[in-house]
N, C-alpha and C positions, 0 to 999 in steps of 0.2 A: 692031760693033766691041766690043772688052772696055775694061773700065775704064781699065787702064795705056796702050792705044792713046789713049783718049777723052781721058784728061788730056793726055795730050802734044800732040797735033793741037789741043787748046782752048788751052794754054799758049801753045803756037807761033802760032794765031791774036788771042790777047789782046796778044802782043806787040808786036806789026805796027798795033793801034793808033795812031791818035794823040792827043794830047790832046783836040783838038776833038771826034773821036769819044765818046771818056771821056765828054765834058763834056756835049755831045748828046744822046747815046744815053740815060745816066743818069737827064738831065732827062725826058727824053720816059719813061723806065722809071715816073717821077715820076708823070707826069702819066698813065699808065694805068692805076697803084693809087688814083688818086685816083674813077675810074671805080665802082672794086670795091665791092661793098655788103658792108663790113667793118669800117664805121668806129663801130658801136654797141658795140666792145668798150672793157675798161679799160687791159689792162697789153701794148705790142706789144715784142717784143723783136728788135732791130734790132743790125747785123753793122755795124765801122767799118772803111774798105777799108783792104787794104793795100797804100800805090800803086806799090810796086816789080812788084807781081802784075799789076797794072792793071786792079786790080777796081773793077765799079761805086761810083763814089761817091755813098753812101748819106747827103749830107750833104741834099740834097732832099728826103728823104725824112724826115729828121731834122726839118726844118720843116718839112713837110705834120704830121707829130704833133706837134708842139709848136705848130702853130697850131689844132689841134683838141685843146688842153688833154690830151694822151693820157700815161700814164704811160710814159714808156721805159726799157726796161732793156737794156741793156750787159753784157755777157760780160770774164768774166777766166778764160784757159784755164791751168790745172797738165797741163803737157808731160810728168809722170812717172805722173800716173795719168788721164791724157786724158778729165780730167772739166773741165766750168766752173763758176765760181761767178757769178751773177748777182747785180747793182749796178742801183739805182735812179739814175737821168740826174737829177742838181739843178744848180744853177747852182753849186755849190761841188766837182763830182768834178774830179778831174785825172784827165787821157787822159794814158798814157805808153805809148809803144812798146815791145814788149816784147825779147826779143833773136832773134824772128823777122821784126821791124819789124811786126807786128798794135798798134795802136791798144787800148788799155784802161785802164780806168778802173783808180786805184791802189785804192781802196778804196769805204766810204761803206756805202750803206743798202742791206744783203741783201735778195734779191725769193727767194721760195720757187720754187720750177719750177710750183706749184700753183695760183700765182697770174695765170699769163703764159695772154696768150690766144690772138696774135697772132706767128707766127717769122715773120721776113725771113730766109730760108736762103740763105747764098751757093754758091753750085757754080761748076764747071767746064764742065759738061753736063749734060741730061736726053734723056728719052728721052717717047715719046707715052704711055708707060703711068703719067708722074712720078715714074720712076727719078731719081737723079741721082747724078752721079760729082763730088765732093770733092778734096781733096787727098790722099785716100786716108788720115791720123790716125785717122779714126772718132769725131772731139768732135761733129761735131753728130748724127749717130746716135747715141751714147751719151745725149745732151743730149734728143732726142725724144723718146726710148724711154722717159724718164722723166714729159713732158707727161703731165697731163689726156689723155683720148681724144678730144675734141673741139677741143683746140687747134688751128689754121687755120698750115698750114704752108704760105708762100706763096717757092719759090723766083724769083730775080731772075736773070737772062739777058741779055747783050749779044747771042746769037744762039738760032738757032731751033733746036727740037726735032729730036734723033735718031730714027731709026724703034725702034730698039732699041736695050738698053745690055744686052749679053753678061755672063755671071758675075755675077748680080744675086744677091746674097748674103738670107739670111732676116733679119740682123740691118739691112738697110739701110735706112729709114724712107722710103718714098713721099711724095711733095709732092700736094698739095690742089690748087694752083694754081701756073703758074709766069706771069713777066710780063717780057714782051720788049719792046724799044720800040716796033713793032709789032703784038703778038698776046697775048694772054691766053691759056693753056690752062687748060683747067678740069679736071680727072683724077677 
């Protein structure tokens, strides 16, 4: 399937959710990064859902690194040149929704992209090669493109891998690993 198929069919199956699922699935997504031998890094930068999407809630995950002291950073996306700027997670940021309901921090203590080791990518789909289809904006391709070459791109999945993702574009950034409540893919 090509992308604009892939999101709609992922759309249409996130909806049909229900919260228990949400609540489940996510925990369990929790508990199989905790598996990962990944946890020697400093700075991991992590995605906050947005639950009208009924995207994983990434608040488990939130406390897996804050219970291993990790530094987290937080994204603020500019919708007019589809860059983010990244925010250090203290006990003093305020989360405000933005006017796409995305969760983000208003301001606080800039992270370089240089310094980030660790992306939790959120998708729509991937594929077995760790393609992955987005909401089709281009911010966290733009956002990778800019990492370290060894920064660890670990996308997050409510379901499992595609055989293929059709019209896979040059500028798209490949995932490292993705993590299902069930399976790890390692790419």
């Amino acid at each position: 399937m090509n992308k604009p198929e892939l999101r709609q069919k992922y759309k249409d199956l996130r909806l049909n959710l229900s919260e228990d699922n949400i609540e489940d699935w996510s925990l369990q997504i929790a508990n199989q990064l905790i598996r990962l031998d990944i946890w020697q890094h400093s700075f991991y930068h992590l995605f906050l859902p947005i639950e009208k999407q009924k995207e994983i809630n990434t608040e488990y995950i939130l406390q897996v690194l804050a219970g291993k002291d990790k530094n987290i950073v937080l994204s603020k996306s500019d919708f007019e040149t589809r860059e983010m700027t990244h925010f250090l997670l203290t006990d003093n940021t305020t989360i405000k929704k933005n006017r796409y309901d995305i969760p983000e921090p208003v301001d606080g203590l800039e992270v370089p992209v240089s310094k980030i080791d660790v992306v939790f990518v959120p998708l729509l789909a991937f594929d077995e090669k760790g393609n992955r289809v987005g909401y089709g904006k281009g911010f966290y391709d733009n956002f990778l493109a800019k990492c370290k070459p060894d920064v660890l791109k670990i996308g997050l999945s409510f379901f499992e891998s595609e055989t293929l993702i059709l019209n896979v574009l040059p500028t798209d950034i490949q995932l490292d690993l993705c993590v299902t409540p069930t399976r790890i893919y390692n790419f």
